[in-house]
C-alpha positions in Angstrom: 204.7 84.3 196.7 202.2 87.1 196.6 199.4 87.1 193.8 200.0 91.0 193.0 203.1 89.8 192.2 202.6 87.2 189.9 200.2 89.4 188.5 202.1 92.3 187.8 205.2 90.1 186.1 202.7 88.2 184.3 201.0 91.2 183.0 204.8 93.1 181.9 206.2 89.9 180.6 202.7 88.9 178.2 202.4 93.0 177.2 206.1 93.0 176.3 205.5 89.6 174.2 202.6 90.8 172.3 203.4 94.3 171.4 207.4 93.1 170.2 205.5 90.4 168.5 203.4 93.4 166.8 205.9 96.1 165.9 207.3 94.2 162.9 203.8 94.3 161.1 203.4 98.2 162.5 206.8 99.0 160.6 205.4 97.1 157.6 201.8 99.3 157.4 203.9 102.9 158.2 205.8 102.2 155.2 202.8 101.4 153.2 201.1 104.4 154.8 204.2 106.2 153.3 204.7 105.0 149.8 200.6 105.4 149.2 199.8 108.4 150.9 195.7 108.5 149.5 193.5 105.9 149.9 191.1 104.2 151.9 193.2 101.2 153.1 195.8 103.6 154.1 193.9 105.4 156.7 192.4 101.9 157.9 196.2 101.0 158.7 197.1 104.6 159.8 194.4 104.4 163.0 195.5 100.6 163.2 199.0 102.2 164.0 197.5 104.9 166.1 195.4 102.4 168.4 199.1 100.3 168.5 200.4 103.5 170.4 197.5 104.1 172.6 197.5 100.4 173.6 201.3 100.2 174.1 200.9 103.7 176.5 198.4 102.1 178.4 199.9 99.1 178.9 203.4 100.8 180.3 201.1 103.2 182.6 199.2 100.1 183.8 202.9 98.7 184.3 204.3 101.4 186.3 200.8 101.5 188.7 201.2 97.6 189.4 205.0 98.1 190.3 204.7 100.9 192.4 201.2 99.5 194.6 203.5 96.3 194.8 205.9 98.1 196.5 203.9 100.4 198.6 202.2 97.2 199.5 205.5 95.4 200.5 207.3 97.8 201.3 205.2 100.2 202.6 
């Protein structure tokens, strides 16, 4: 089998893993964020959350490039 693709369903399947694993504990710190609106420890968790997103939209852009050069490169 091809190496791209090993790579690219290695890369979806471990991204998927870890950032299911992490949405629990995300759910957890936005309620705290909501019952405690002031306070240091709530914006530490606030731009933990934020950096959550940012990873996650990077990771499912990254995913979409590595599916569609897999295809344009065996397909194409």
């Amino acid at each position: 089998m091809d190496l791209l693709l090993w790579i690219t369903i290695g890369f979806i399947i471990i991204g998927f893993v870890v950032f299911t694993s992490m949405k629990k504990g995300m759910e957890n710190k936005l309620a705290f964020i909501t019952a405690n609106m002031e306070g240091e420890e709530s914006s530490t968790k606030a731009k933990s959350i934020i950096w959550w997103i940012v990873c996650t939209t990077v990771w499912g852009i990254v995913s979409m490039i590595l599916i569609v050069w897999l295809f344009h490169n065996h397909f194409g």
